[in-house]
Backbone as CSV, one residue per row, in Angstrom:
resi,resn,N_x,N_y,N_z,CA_x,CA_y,CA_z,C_x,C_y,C_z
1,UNK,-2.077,-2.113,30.100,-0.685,-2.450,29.864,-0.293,-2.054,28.443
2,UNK,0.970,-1.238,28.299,1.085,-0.809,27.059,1.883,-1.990,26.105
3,UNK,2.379,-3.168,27.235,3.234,-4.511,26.277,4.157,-4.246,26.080
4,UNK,5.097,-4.941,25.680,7.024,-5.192,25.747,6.941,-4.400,24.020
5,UNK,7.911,-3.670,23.710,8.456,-3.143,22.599,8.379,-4.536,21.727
6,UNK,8.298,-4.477,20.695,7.981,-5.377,19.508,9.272,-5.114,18.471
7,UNK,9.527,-3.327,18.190,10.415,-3.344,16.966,10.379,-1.658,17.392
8,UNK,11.544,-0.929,17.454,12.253,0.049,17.477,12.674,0.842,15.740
9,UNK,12.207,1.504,14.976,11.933,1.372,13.425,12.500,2.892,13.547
10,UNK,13.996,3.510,13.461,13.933,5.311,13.199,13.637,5.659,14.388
11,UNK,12.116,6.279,13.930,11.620,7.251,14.944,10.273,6.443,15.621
12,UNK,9.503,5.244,15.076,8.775,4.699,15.178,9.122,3.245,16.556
13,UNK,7.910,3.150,17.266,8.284,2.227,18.280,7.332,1.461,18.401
14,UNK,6.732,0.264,18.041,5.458,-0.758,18.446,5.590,-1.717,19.439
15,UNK,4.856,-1.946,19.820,4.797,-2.535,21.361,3.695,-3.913,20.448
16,UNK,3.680,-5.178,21.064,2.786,-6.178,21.527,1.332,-5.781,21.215
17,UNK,0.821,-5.303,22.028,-0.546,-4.264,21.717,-0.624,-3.792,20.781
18,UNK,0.054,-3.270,19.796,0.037,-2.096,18.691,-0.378,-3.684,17.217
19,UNK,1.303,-4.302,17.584,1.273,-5.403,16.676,-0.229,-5.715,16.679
20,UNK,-0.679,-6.794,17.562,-2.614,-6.977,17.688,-3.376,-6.410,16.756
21,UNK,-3.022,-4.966,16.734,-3.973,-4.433,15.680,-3.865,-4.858,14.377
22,UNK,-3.294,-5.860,13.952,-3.003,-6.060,12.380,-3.993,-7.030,11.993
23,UNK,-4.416,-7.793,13.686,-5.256,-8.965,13.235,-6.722,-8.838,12.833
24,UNK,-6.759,-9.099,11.702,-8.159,-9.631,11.019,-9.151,-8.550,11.956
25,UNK,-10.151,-7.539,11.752,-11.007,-7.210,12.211,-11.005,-6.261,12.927
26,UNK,-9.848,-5.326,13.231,-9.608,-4.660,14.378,-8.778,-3.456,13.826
27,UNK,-8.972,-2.229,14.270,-8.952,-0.962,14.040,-7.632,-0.498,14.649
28,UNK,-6.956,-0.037,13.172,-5.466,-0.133,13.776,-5.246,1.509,14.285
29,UNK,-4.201,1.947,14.864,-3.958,3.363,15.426,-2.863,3.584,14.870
30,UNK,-2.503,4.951,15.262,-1.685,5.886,14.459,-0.212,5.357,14.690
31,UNK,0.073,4.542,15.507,1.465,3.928,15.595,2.121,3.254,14.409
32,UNK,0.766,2.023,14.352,0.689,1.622,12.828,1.393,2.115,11.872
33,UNK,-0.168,3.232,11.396,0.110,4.237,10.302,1.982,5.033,9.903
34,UNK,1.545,5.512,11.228,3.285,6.164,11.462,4.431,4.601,10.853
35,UNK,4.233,3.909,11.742,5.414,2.833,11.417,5.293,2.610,9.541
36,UNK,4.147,2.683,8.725,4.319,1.987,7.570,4.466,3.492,6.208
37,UNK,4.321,4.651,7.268,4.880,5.834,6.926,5.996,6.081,6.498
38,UNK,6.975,5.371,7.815,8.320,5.823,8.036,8.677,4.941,7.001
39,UNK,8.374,3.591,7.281,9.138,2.414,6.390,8.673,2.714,4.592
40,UNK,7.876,3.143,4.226,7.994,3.578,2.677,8.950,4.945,2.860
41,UNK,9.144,5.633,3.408,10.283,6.709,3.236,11.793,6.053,3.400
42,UNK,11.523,4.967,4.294,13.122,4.786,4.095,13.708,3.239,3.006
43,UNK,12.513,3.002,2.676,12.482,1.866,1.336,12.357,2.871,0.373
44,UNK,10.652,2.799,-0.041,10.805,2.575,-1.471,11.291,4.503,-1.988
45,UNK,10.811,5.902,-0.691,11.403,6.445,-1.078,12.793,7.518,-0.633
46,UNK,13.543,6.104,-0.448,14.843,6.601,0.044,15.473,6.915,-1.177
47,UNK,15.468,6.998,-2.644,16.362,8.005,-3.202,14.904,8.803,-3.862
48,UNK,14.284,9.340,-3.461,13.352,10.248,-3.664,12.993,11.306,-2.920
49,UNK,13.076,12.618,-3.503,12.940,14.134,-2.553,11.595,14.607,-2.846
50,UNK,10.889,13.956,-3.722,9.901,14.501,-4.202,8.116,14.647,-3.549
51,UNK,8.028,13.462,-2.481,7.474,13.239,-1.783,7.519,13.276,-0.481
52,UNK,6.743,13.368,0.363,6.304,13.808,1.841,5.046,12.591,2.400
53,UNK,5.379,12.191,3.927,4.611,11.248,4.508,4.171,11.717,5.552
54,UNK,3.308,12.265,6.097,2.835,13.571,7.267,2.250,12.116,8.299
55,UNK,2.880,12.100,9.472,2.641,11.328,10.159,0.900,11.337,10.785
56,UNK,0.464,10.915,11.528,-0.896,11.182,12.224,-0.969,11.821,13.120
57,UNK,0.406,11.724,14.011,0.369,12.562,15.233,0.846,13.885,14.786
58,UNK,1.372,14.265,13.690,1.801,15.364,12.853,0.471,16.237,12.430
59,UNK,0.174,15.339,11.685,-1.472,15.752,11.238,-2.220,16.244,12.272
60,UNK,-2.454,15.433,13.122,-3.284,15.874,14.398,-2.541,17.525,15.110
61,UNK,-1.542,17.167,15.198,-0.879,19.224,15.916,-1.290,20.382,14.715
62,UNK,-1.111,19.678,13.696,-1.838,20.667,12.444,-2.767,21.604,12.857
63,UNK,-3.780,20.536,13.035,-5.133,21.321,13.358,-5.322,22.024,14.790
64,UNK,-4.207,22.163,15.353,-4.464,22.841,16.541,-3.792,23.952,16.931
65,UNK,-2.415,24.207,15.944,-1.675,24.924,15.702,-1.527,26.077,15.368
66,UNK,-1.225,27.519,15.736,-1.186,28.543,14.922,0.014,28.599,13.473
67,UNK,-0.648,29.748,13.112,0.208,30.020,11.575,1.880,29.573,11.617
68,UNK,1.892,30.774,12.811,3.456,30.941,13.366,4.132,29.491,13.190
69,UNK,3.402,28.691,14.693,3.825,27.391,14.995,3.772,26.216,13.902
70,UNK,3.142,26.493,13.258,3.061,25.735,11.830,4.198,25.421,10.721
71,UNK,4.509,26.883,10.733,6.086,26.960,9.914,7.254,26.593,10.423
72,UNK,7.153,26.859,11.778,8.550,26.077,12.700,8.320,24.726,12.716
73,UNK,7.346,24.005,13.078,7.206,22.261,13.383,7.443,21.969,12.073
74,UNK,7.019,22.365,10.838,6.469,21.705,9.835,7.795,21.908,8.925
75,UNK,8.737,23.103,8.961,10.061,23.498,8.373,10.852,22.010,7.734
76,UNK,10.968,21.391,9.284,12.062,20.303,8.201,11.803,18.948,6.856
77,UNK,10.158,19.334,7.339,9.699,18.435,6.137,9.800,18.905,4.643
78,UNK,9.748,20.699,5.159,10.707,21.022,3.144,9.302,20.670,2.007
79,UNK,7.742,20.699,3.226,6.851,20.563,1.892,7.123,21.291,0.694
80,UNK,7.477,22.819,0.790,7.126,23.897,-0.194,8.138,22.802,-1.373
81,UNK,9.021,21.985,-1.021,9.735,21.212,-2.855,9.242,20.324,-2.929
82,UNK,8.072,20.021,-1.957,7.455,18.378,-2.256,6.629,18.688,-3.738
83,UNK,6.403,17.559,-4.390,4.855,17.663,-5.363,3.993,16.858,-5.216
84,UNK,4.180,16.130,-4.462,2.739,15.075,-3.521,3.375,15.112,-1.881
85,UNK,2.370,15.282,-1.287,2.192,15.828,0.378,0.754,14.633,0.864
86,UNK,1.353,13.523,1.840,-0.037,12.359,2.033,-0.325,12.841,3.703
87,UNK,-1.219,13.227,3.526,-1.718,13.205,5.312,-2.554,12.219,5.864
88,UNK,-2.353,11.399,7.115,-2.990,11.019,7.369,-4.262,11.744,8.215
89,UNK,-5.502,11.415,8.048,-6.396,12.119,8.827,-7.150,11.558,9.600
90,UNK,-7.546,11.686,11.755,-8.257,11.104,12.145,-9.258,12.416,11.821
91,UNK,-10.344,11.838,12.955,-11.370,12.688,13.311,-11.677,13.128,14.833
92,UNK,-10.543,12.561,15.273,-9.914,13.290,17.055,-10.473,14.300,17.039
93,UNK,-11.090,15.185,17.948,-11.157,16.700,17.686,-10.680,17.276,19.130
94,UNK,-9.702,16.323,19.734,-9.115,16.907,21.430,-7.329,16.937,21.032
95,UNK,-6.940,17.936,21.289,-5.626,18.168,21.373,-4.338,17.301,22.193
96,UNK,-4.914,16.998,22.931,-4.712,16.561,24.207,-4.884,14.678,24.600
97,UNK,-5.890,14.373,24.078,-6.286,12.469,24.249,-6.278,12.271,23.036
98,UNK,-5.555,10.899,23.056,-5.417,10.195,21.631,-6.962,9.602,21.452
99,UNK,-7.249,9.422,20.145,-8.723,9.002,20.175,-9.112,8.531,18.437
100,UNK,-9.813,8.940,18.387,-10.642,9.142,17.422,-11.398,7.701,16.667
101,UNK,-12.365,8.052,15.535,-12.905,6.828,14.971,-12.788,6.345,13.766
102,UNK,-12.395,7.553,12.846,-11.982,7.000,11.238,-10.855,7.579,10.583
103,UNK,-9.867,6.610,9.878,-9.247,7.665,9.577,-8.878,7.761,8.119
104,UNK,-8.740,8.948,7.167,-8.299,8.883,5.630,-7.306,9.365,4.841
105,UNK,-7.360,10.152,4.125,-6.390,10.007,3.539,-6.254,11.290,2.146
106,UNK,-5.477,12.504,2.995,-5.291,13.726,1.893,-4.488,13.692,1.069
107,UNK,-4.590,13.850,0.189,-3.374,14.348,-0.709,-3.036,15.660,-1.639
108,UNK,-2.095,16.483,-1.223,-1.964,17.701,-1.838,-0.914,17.417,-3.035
109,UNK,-1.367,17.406,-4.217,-0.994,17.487,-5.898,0.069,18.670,-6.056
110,UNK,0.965,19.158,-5.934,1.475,20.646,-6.244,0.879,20.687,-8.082
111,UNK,1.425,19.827,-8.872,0.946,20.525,-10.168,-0.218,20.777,-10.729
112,UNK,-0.841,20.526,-9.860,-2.811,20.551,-10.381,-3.458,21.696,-9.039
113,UNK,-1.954,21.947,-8.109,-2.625,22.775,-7.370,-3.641,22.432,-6.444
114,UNK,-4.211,20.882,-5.722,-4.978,20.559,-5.219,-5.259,19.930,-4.308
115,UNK,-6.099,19.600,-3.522,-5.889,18.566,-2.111,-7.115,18.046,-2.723
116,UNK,-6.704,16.321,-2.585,-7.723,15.537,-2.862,-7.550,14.292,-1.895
117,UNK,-9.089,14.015,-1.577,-9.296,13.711,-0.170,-9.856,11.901,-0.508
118,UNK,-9.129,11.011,0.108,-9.682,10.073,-0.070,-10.592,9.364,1.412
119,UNK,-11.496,8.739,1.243,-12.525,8.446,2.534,-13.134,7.105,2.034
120,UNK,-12.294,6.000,3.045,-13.168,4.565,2.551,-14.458,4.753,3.235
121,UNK,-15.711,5.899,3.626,-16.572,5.661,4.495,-17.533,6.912,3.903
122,UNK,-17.831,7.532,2.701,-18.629,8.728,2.172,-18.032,9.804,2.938
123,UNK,-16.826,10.064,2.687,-16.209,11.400,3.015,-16.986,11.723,4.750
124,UNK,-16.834,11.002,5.307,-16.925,11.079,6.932,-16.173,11.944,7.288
125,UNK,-14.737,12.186,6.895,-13.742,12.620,7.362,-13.238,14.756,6.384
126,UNK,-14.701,14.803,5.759,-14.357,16.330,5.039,-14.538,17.123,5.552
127,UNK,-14.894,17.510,6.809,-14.777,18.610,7.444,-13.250,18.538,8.057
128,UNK,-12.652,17.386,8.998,-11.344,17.867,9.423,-10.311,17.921,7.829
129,UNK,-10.818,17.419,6.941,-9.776,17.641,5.838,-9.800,19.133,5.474
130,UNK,-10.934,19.467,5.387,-10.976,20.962,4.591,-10.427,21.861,5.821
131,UNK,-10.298,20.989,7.123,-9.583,22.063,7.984,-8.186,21.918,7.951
132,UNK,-7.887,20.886,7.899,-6.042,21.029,7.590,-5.834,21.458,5.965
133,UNK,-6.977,21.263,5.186,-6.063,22.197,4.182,-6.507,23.815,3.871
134,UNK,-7.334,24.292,4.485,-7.249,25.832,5.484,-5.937,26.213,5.629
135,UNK,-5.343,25.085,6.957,-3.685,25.324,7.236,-2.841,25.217,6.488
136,UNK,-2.976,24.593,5.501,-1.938,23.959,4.730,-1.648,25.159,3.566
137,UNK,-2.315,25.833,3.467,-1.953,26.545,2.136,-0.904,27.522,1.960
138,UNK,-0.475,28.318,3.476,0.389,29.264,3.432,2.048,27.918,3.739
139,UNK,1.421,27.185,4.455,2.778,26.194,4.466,3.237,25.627,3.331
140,UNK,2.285,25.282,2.296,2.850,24.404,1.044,3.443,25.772,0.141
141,UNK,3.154,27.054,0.793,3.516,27.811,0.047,2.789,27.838,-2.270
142,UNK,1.700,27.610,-1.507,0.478,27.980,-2.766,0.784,29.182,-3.627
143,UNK,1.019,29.318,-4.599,0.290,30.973,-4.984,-0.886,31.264,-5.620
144,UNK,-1.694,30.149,-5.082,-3.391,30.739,-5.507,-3.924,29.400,-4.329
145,UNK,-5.382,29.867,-4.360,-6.236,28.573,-2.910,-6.125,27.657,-3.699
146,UNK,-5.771,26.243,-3.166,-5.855,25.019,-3.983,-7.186,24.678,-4.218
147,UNK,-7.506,23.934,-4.997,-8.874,23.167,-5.420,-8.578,22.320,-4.295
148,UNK,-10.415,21.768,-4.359,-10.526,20.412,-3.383,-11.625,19.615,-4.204
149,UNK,-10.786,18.361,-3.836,-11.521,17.246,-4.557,-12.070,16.134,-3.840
150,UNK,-13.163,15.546,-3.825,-13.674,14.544,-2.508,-13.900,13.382,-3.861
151,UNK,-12.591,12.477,-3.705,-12.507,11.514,-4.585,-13.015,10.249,-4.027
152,UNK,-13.757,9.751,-5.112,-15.082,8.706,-4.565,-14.295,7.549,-4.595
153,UNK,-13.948,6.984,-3.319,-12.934,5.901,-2.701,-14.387,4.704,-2.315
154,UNK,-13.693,3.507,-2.731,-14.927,2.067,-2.588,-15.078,2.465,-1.037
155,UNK,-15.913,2.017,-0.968,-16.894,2.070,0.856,-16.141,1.072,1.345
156,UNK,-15.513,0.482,2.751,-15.140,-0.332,3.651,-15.667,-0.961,3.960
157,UNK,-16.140,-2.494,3.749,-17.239,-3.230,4.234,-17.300,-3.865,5.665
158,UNK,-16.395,-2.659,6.261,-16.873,-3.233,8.033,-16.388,-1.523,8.548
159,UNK,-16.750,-1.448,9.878,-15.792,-0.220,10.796,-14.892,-0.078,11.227
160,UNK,-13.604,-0.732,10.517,-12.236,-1.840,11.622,-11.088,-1.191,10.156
161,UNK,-11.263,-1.051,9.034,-10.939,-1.331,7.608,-9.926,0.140,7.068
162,UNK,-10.572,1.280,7.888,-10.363,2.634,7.412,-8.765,2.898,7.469
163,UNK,-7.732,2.398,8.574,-6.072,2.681,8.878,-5.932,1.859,7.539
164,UNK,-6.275,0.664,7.056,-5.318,0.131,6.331,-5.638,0.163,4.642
165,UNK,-6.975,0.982,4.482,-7.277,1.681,3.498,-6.232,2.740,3.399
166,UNK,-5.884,3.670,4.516,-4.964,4.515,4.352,-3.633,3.870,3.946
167,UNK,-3.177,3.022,4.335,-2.112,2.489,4.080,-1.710,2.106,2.757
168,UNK,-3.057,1.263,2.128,-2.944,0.499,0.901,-2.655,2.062,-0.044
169,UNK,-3.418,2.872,0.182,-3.331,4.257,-1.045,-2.276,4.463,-1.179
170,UNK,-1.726,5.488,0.362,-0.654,5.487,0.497,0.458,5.153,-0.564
171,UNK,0.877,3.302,0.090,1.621,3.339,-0.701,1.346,3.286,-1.710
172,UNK,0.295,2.879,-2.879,-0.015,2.693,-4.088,0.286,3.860,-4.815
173,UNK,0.088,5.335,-4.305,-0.003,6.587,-4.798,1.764,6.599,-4.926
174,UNK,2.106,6.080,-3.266,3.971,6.708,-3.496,4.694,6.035,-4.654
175,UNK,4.124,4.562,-4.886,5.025,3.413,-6.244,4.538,4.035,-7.529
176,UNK,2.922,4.833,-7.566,2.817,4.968,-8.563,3.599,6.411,-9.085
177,UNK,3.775,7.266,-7.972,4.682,8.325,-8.214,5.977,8.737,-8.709
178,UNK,6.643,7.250,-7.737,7.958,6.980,-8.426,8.295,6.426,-9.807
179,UNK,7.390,5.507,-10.573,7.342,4.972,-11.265,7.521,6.101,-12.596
180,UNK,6.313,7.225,-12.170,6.026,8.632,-13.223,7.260,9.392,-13.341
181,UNK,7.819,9.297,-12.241,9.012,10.467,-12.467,10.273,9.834,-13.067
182,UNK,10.261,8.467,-12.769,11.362,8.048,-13.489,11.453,7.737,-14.603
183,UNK,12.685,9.205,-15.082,13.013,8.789,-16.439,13.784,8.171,-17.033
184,UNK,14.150,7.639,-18.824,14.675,7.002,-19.362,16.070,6.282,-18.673
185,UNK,17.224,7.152,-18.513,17.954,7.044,-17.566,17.966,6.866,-16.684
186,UNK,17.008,6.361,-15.902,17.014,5.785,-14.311,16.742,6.945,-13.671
187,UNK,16.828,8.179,-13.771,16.961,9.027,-12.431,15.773,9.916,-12.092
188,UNK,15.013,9.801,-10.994,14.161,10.649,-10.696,14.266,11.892,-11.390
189,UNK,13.228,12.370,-12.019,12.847,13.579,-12.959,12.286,14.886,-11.879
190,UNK,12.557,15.880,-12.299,12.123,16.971,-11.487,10.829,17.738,-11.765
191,UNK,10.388,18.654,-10.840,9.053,19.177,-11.300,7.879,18.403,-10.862
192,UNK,6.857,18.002,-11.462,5.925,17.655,-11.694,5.370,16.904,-12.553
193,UNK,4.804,15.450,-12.011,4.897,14.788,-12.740,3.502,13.700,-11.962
194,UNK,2.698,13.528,-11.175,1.938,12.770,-10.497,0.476,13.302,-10.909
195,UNK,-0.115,12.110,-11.289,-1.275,12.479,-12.025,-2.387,12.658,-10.998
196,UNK,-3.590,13.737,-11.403,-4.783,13.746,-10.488,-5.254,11.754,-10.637
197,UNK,-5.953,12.248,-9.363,-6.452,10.969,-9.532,-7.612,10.104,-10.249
198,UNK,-8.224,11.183,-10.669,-8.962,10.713,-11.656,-8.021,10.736,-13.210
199,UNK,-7.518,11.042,-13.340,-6.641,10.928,-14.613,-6.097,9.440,-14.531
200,UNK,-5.377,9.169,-13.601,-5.238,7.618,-12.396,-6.015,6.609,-12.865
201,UNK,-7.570,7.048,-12.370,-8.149,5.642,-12.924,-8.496,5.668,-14.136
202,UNK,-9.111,6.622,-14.995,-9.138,6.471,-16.197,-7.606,6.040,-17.320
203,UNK,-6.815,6.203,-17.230,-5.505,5.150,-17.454,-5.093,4.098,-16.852
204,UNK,-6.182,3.720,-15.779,-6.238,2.143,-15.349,-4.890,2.372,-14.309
205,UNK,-4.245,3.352,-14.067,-2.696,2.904,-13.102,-3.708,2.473,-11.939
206,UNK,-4.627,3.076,-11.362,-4.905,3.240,-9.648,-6.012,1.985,-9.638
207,UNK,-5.772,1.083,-9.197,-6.693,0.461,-9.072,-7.244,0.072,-7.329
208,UNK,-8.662,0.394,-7.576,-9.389,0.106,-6.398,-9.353,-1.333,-5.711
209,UNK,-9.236,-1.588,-3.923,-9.159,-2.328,-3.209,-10.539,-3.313,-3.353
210,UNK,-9.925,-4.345,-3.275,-11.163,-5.185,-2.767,-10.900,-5.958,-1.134
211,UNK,-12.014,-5.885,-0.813,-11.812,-6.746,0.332,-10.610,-7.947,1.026
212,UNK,-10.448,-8.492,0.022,-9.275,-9.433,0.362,-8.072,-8.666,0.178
213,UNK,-7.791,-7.657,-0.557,-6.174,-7.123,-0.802,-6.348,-6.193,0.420
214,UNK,-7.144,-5.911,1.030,-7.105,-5.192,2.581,-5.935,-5.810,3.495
215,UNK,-7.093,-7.681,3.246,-6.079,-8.685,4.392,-5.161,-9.144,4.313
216,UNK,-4.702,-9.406,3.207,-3.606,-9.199,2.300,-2.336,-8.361,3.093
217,UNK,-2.889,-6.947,2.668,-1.827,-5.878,3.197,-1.704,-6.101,4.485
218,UNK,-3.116,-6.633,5.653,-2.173,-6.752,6.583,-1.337,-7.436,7.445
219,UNK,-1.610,-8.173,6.520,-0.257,-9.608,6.533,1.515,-9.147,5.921
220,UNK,0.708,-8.279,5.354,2.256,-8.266,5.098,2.847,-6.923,5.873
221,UNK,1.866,-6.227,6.043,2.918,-5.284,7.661,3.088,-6.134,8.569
222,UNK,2.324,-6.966,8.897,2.775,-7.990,10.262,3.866,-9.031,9.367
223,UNK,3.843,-9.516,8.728,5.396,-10.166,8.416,6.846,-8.754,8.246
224,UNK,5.743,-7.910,7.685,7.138,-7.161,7.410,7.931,-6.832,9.127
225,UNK,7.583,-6.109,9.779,7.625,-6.087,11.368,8.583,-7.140,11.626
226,UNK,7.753,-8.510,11.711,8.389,-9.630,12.171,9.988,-9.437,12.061
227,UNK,9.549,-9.571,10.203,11.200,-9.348,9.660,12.147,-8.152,10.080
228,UNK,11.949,-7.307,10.666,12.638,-6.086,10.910,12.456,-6.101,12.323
229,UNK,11.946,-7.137,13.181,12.204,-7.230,14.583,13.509,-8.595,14.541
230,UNK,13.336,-9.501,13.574,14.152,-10.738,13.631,15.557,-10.305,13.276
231,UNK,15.427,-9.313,12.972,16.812,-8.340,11.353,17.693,-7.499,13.060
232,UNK,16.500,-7.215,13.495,17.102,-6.355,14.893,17.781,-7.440,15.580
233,UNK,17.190,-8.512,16.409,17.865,-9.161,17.340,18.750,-10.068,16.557
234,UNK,18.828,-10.438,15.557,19.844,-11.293,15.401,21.283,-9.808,15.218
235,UNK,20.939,-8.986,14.618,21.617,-7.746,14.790,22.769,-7.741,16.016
236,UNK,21.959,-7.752,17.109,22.125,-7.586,18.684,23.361,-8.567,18.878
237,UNK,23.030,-9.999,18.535,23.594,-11.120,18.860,24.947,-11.106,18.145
């Protein structure tokens, strides 16, 4: 049973079942991901052009895609003006059945020129990364091969942990992005401006998850939901 719709979000739709996954212990899917995708693009960066949120099911056609088909699907996302590009990454390797077992977390830098790969699990996930950023290079419109970086992300202390590791970066990377570009005057700054990530922790901005700010976060996608299902039906009424 796929369960009664929960919350209708844009382009995003969660069902009963999907919600479940938030609880304590349990391995969330790309609906999730997608839903807390969409909702930092239309919060925190709705007056921001500078960034890109590559869905999972996006990610996933990536890797299956020719050159051609790449530039048409991928066109309205407008990477080539992004300067941070976040992919989510499973390890699906079927075109066709939803699946997979871990998932992490790319990020392509435009001013350092680089894709750097985060993995709460010893880079489990660097072979499909180094394959979407194979693809990625004539799309971000590169003019040299990007570097790759396999940035040493704390280990997950269970197998359930990896979606909302993606999540926590995620957004941490998008607040800390916005934060960089905005200048004196209030207004998003142009160019380039988002630090590697090791530059990150050695200036203390990025700070690493601990176990409890996991459960934490996912309390607060399941309240947030709530609130944006309660925001809907009283809407209705």
């Amino acid at each position: 049973m796929a369960g009664n719709t929960v919350l209708s979000y844009h382009d995003s739709c969660l069902t009963t079942e999907d919600v479940k996954l938030l609880e304590r212990g349990r391995w969330i899917n790309d609906k999730i991901i997608a839903f807390w995708f969409e909702y930092l693009e239309h919060t925190a960066l709705a007056s921001c052009q500078h960034v890109a949120l590559v869905t999972p099911d996006v990610t996933q056609m990536i890797k299956f895609m020719s050159a051609d088909e790449l530039g048409m699907v991928l066109e309205p996302l407008q990477l080539p003006s992004r300067s941070l590009v976040l992919f989510a990454v499973n390890n699906n390797s079927s075109h066709s059945v939803a699946g997979g077992q871990h998932w992490s977390l790319l990020a392509y830098r435009r001013d350092g020129n680089s894709f750097e790969h985060h993995d709460s699990m010893d880079q489990s996930n660097a072979s499909e990364a180094r394959q979407l950023e194979r693809k990625l290079a004539a799309v971000l419109k590169c003019n040299t091969i990007p570097t790759h970086v396999n940035v040493q992300s704390p280990r997950q202390p269970n197998s359930s942990d990896c979606g909302m590791y993606v999540i926590y970066y995620a957004e941490r990377f998008v607040l800390d992005h916005i934060q960089l570009c905005v200048t004196d005057d209030g207004a998003a700054a142009s160019g380039t401006c988002y630090p590697s990530v090791s530059d990150a922790l050695a200036a203390g901005r990025v700070d690493f998850p601990l176990a409890v700010e996991i459960i934490e976060k996912r309390k607060e996608v399941r309240a947030c939901i709530d609130r944006l299902a309660q925001e809907d039906a009283a809407a209705v009424v």
